[in-house]
ZAZA-682842 format. One record per residue (C-alpha): residue number from 1; y, x, z. Coordinates in Angstrom, 1 decimal. Each point is the difference from the previous one (the first is absolute). Example, Ala and Ser with C-alpha at 12.3 -4.5 7.8 and 13.67 -1.06 7.14 Angstrom:
> tivex,c2,c1,c3
> 1,-4.5,12.3,7.8 $
> 2,3.4,1.4,-0.7 $
//
This chain:
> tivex,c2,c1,c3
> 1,0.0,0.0,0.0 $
> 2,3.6,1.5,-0.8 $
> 3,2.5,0.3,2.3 $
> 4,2.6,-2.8,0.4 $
> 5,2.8,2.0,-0.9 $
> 6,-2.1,1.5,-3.3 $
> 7,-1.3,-3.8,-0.4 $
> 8,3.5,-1.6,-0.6 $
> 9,1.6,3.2,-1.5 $
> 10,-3.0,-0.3,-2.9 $
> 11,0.3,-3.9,-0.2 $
> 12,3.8,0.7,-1.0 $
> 13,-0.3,2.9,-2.3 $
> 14,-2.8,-2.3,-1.7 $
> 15,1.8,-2.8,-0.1 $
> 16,3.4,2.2,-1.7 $
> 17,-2.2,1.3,-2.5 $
> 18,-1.2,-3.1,-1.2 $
> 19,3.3,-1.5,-0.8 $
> 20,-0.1,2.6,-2.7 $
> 21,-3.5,0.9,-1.0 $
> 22,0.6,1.8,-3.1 $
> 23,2.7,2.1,1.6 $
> 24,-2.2,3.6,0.3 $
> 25,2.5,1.7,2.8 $
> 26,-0.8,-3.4,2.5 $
> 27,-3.6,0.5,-0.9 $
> 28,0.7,4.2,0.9 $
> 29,1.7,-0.9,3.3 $
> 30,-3.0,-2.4,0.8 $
> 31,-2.3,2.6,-0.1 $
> 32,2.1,2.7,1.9 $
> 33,0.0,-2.6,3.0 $
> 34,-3.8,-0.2,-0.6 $
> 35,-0.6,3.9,-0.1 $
> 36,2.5,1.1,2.6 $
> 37,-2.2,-1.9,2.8 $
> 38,-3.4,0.9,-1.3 $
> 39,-1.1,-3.1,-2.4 $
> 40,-0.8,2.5,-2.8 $
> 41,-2.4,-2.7,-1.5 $
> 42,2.3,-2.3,-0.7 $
> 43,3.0,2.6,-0.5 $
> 44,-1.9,1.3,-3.4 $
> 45,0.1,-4.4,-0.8 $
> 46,3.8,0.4,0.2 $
> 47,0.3,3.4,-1.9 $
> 48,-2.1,-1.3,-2.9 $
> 49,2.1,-3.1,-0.4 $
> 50,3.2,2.3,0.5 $
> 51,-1.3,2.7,-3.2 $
> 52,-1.1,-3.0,-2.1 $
> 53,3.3,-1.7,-0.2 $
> 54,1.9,3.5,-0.1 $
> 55,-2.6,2.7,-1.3 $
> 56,3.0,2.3,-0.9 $
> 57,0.4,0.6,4.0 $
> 58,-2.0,3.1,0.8 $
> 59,0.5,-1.1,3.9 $
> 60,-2.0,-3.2,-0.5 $
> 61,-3.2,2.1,-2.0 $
> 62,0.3,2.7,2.8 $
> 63,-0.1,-2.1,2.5 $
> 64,-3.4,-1.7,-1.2 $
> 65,-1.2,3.8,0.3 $
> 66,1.5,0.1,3.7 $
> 67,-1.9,-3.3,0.8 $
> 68,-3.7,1.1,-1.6 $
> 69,0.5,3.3,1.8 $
> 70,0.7,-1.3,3.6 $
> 71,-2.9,-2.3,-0.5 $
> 72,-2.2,2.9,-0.5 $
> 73,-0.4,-0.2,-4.5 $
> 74,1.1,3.6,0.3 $
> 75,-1.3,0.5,-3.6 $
> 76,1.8,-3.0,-1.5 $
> 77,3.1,1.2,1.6 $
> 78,0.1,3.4,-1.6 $
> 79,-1.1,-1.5,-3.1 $
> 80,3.4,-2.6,0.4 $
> 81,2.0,2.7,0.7 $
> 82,-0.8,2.4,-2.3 $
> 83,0.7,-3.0,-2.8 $
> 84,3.1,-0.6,1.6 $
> 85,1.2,3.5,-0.4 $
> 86,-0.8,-0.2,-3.9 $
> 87,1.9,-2.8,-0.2 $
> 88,2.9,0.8,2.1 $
> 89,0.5,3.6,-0.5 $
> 90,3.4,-0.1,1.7 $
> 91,-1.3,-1.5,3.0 $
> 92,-0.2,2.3,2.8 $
> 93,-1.1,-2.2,2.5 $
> 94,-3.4,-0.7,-2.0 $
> 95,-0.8,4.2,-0.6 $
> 96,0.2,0.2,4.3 $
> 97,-2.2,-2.7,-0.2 $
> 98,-1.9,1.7,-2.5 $
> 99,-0.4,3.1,1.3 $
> 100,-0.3,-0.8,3.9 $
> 101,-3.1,-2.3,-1.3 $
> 102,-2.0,2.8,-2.0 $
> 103,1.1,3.0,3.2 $
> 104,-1.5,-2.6,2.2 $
> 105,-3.2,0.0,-2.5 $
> 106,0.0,3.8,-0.4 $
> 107,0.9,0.3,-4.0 $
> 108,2.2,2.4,1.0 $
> 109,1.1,0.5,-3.5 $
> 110,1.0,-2.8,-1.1 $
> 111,1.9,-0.8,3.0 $
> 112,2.0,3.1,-1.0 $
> 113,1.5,-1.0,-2.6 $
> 114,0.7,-3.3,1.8 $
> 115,1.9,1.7,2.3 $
> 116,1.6,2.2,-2.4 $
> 117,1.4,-3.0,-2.2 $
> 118,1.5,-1.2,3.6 $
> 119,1.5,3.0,0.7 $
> 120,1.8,-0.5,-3.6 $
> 121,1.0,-3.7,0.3 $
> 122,0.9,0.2,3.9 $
> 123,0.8,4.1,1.0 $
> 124,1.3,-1.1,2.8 $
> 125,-2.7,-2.2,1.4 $
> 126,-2.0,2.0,2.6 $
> 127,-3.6,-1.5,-0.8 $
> 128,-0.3,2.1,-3.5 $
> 129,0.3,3.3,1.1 $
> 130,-2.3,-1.2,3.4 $
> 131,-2.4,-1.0,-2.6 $
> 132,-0.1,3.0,-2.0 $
> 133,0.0,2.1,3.2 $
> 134,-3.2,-2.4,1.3 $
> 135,-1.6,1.2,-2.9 $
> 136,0.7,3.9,0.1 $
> 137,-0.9,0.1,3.5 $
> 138,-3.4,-1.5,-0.8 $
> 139,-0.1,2.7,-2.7 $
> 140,0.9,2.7,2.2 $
> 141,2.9,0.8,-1.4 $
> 142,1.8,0.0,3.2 $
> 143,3.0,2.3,-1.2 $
> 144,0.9,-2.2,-2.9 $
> 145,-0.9,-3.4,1.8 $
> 146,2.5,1.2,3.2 $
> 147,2.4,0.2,-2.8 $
> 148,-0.3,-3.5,-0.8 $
> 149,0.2,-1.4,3.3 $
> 150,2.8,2.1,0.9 $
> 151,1.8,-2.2,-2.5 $
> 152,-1.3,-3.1,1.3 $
> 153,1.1,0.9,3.6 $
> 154,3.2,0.5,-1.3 $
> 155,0.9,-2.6,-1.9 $
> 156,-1.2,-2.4,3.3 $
> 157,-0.7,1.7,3.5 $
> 158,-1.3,-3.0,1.1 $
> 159,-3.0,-0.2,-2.6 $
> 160,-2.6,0.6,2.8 $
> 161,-3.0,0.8,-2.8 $
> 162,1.8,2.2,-1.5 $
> 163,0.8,1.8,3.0 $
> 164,-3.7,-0.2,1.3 $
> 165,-1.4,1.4,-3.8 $
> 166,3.1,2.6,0.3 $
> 167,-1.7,1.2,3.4 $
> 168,-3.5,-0.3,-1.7 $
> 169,1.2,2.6,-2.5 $
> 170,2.1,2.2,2.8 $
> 171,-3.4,0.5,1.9 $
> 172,-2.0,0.7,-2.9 $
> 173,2.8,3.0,-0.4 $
> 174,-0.4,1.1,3.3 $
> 175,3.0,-1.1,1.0 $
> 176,-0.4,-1.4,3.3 $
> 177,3.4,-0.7,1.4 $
> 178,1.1,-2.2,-3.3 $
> 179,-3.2,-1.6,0.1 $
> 180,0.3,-1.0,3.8 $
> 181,3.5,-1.7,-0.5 $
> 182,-0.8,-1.3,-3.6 $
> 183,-2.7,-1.8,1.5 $
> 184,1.4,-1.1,3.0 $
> 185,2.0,-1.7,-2.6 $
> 186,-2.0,-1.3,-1.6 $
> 187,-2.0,-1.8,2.8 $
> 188,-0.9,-3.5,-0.7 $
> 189,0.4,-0.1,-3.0 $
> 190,0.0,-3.4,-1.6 $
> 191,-0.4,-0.2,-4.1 $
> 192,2.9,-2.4,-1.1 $
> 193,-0.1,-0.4,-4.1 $
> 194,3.0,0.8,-1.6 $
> 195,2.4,-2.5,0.3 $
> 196,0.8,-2.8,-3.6 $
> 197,2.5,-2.5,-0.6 $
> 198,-2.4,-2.7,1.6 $
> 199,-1.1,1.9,3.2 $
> 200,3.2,1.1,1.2 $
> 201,0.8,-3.7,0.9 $
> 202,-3.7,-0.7,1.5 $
> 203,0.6,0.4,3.3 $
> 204,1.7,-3.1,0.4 $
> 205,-3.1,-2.0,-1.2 $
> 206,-1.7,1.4,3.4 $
> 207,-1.2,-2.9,2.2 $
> 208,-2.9,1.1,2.1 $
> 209,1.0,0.8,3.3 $
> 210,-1.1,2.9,0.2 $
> 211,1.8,0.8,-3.2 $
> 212,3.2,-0.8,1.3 $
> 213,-0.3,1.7,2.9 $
> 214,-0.5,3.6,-1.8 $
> 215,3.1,-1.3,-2.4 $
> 216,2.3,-0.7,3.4 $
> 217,-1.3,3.8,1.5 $
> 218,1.0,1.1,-3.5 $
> 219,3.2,-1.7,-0.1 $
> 220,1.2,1.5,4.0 $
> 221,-1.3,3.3,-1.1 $
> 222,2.6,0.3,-3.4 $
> 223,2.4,-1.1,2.4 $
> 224,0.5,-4.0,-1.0 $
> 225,-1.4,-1.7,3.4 $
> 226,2.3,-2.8,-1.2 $
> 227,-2.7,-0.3,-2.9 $
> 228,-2.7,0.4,2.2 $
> 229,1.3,-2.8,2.3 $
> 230,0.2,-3.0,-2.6 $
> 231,-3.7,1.2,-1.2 $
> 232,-1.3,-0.5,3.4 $
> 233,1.9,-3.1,1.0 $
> 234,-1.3,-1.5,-3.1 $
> 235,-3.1,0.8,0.7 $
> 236,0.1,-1.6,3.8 $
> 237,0.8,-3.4,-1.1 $
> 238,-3.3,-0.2,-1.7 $
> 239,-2.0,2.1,3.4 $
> 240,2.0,-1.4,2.6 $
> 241,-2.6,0.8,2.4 $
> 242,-1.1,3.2,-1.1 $
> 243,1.4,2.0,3.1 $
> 244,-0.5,3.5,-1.3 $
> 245,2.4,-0.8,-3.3 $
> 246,2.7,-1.5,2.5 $
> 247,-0.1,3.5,1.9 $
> 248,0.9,1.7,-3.3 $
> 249,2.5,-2.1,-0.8 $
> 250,1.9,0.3,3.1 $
> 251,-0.8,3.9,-0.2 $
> 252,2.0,-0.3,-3.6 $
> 253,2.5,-2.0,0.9 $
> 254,0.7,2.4,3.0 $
> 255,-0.3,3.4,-2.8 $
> 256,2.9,-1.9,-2.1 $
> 257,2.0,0.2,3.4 $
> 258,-0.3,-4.0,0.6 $
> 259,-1.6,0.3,3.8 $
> 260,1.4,-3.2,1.0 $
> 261,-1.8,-2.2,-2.3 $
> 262,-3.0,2.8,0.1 $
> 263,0.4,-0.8,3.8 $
> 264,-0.9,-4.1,-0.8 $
> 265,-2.2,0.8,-2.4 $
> 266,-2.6,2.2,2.3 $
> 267,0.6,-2.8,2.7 $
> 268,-2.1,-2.0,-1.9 $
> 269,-2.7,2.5,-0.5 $
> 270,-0.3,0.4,4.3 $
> 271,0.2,-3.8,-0.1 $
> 272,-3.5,-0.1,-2.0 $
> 273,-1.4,2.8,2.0 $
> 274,2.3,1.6,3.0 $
> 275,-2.8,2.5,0.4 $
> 276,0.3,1.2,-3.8 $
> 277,0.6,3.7,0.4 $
> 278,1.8,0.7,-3.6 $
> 279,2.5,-2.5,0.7 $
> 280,1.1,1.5,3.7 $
> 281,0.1,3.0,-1.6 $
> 282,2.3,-1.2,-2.6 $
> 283,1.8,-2.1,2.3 $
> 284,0.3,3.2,2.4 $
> 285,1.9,1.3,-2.9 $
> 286,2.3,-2.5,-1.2 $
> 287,1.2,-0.6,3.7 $
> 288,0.3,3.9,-0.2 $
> 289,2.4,-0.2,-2.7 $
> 290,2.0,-3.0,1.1 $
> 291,1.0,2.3,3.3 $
> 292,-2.7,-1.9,2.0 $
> 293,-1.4,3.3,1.3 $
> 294,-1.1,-1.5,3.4 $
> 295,-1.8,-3.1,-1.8 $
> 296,-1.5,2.4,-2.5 $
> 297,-1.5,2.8,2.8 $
> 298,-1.4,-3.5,1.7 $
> 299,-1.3,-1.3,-3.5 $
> 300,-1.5,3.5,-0.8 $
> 301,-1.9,0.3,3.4 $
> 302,-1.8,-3.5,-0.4 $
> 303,-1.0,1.0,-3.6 $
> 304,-1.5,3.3,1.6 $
> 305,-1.9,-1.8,2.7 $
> 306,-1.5,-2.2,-2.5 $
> 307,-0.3,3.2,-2.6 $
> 308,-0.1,3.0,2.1 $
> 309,-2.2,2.5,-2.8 $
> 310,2.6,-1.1,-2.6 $
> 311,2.6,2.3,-0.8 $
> 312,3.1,-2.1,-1.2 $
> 313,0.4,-1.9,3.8 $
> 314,0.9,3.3,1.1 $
> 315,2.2,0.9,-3.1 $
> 316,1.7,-3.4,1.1 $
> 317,0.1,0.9,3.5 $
> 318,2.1,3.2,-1.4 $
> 319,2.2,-1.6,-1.6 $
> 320,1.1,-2.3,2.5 $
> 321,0.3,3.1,2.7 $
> 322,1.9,2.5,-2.8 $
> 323,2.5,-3.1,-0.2 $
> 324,0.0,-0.5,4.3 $
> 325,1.0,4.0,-0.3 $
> 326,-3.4,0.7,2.2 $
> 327,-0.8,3.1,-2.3 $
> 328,-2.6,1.3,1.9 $
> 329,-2.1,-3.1,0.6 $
> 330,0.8,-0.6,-3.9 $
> 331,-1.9,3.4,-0.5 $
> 332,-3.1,-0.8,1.8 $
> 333,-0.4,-3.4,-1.2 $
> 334,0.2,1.8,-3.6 $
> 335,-2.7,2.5,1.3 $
> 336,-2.2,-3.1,0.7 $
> 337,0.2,-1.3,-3.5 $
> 338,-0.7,3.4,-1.2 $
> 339,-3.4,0.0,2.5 $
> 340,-0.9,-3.1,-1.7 $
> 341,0.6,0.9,-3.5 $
> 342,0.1,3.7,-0.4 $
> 343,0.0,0.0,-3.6 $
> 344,3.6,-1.6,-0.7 $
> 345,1.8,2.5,-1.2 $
> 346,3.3,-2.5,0.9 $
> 347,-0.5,-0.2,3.7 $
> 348,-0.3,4.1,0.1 $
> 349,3.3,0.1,-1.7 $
> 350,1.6,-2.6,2.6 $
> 351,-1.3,1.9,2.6 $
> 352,1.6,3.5,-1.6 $
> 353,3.3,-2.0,-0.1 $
> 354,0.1,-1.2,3.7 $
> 355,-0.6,3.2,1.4 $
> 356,3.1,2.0,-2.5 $
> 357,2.6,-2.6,-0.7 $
> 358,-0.5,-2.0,3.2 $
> 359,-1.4,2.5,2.4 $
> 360,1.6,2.9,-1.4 $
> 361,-3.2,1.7,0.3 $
> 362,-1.0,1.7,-4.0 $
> 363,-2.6,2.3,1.0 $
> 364,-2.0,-2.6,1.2 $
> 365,0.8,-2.5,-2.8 $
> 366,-1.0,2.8,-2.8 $
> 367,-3.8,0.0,0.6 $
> 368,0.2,-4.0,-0.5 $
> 369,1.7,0.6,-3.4 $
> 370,-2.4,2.3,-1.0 $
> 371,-3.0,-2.5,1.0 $
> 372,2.1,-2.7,-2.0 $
> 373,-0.5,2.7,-3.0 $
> 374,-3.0,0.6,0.5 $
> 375,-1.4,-3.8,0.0 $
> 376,2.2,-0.6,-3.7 $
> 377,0.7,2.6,-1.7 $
> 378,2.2,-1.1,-1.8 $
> 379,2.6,-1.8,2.1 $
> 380,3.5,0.6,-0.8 $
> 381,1.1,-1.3,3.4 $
> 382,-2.3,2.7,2.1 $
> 383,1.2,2.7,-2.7 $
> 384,3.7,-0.7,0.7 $
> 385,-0.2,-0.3,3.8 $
> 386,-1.9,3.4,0.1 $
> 387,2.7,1.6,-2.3 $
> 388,3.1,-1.4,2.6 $
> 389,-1.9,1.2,2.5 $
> 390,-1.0,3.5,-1.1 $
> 391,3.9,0.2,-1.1 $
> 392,1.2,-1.3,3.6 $
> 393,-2.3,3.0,1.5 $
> 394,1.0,2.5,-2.2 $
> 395,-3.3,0.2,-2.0 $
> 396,2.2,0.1,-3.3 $
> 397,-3.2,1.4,-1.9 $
> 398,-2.7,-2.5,1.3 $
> 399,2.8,-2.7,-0.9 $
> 400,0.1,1.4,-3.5 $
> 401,-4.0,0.2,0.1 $
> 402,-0.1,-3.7,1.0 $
> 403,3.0,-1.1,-2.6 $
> 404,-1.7,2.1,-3.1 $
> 405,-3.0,-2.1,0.9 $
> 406,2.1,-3.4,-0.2 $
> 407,1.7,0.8,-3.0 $
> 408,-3.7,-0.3,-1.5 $
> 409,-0.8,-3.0,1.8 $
> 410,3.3,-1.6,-1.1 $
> 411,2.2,2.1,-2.4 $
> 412,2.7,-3.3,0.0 $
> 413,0.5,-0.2,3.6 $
> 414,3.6,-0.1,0.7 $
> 415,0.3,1.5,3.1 $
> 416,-1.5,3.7,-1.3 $
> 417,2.5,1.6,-1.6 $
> 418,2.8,-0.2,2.5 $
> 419,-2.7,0.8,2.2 $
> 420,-0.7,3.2,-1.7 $
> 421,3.9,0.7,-0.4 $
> 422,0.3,-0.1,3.8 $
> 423,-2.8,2.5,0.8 $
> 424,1.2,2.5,-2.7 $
> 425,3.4,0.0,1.8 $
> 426,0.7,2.9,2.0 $
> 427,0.1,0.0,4.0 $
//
């Protein structure tokens, strides 16, 4: 059975594209709806209506290729794209598609020169030269496939593949320091297909909860919570009861600096379930942030009696003491959190700020930085604070160590530069 916001999302995209049913692009959108929450059966229905009435639009003919290979015709697939390509030999969508099918099938070949008529149509789309650098590296050219990657990385430095197949390559050179950072950047990787005139709207066909969900994380995480809000409260008035999607709304709401209403909103979550841990925790920190430091320590201390093994009660519990100015109790309710999660690189790095910028005790806070590091590799935010603090101490070289190290990690950051500028000045 769908789910009641898919259900009546479908019935009215159905019911638009019947009003016009020999209008191809209503027949298009009707399967994107389909496909972007799973229904690939029914999506390949849509797409063949969509290429009949419009068989000049290469999207609707790759799309049926799309559609057979997500319900498993991997053969059929290759066999639609590769016709799609000879029909559309200015379509650079259809060669990724192309080529990403036969790499996946191991005609290595083939998907070359895929990849190499992308890199033609679309040099600055990253997936080409990750392709072509998939296949060297399977080759063992790893000289020539770094090369490629290289490129990749650079013309997106959030392309986690290519970052992971650029560290592939590294260690295969033997070099172990790039490889390390190049695939700590490249960890969890997800394979998103490049992007076409049709997917780059998708998201907004997304109606399974859980869907939306990732789509609001997404949304905070680019920096529109506002975005993020209206997804979720949409989704609420069809699972009023779901108690868990009420906690991240009030969550979001508090991230786009609304804690008043985010302050309501949780309310209702404790009124289902005043013993649901998430939502004190989340109430701890809205009450936190509305200056309610007293009411959020309180809050905080009744989520860790019900919770005591999880870390973020005590995180809660931190923040409420940091904002009562009770530094030192802040620190050890932070060293708690750390006993119960010692693999969060984040509460390592609170704990390391604490001790030097509350505290005003850096020695002490320079071992917790380096833990931070240690756990990711690749954090800009455990970089930078080791930097200041070499710097503060007088460790100009380790700070340049640590910033040389950044600069790889993240050649754009804005901070390095004037960074760099102060340490070179004399004393």
């Amino acid at each position: 059975m769908l789910e009641p916001q898919l259900r009546e999302y479908i019935s009215q995209q159905l019911a638009w594209a019947q009003q016009k049913p020999r209008d191809a692009s209503r027949h298009a959108a009707l399967g994107m709806v389909y496909a972007v929450n799973g229904l690939w059966a029914i999506a390949r229905q849509a797409f063949q209506s969509a290429a009949q009435l419009d068989p000049n639009d290469p999207l609707s003919a790759m799309y049926l290729g799309v559609a057979a290979q997500e319900l498993g015709e991997t053969e059929e697939a290759t066999t639609v794209f590769g016709n799609l390509t000879k029909r559309f030999p200015d379509f650079a969508p259809g060669f990724y598609r192309l080529g990403n099918a036969l790499l996946r099938s191991g005609n290595l070949d083939e998907a070359k020169n895929a990849f190499v008529r992308l890199t033609e149509l679309a040099p600055r789309e990253w997936r080409g030269w990750a392709g072509l650098g998939e296949i060297l590296l399977r080759q063992g050219q790893y000289a020539e496939a770094a090369q490629r990657l290289e490129k990749a990385v650079d013309l997106d430095r959030a392309a986690k593949n290519a970052h992971s197949l650029l560290g592939q390559a590294y260690r295969s050179l033997g070099r172990v320091e790039d490889a390390e950072i190049e695939l700590n950047l490249g960890r969890n990787a997800i394979n998103f297909p490049m992007p076409d005139d049709w997917s780059k709207d998708a998201s907004r066909h997304m109606k399974l909860l859980q869907d939306q969900n990732q789509l609001a994380n997404d949304y905070c995480e680019e920096g529109q919570p506002l975005k993020a809000v209206e997804v979720l409260a949409k989704a609420w008035s069809y699972y009023p009861d779901n108690i868990s999607l009420i906690n991240q709304l009030a969550i979001t709401l508090n991230r786009s600096q609304q804690p008043n209403k985010a302050r309501l909103i949780v309310r209702r979550a404790l009124e289902k379930d005043q013993n649901y841990v998430p939502a004190l925790i989340t109430a701890a920190l809205i009450e936190g942030q509305l200056g309610q430091n007293e009411q959020a320590l309180a809050t905080a201390e009744r989520a860790i009696a019900l919770a005591p093994k999880l870390a973020q009660p005590h995180i809660a519990k931190a923040n409420a003491l940091l904002g009562l100015e009770r530094d030192q109790e802040a620190l050890a309710a932070l060293e708690a959190a750390r006993a119960a999660d010692p693999q969060n690189s984040e509460i390592h790095l609170e704990i390391g700020d604490v001790l030097w910028r509350n505290l005003n005790r850096p020695r002490e806070a320079k071992p917790q930085y380096e833990a931070a590091r240690q756990l990711d590799a690749v954090s800009v935010r455990a970089h930078m604070r080791l930097a200041e603090l070499h710097a503060q101490l007088g460790e100009t070289g380790e700070a340049k160590k640590v910033l040389g190290r950044l600069r790889r990690i993240a050649p754009n950051h804005p901070a390095l530069d004037a960074f760099e500028r102060k340490l070179e000045k004399p004393k």
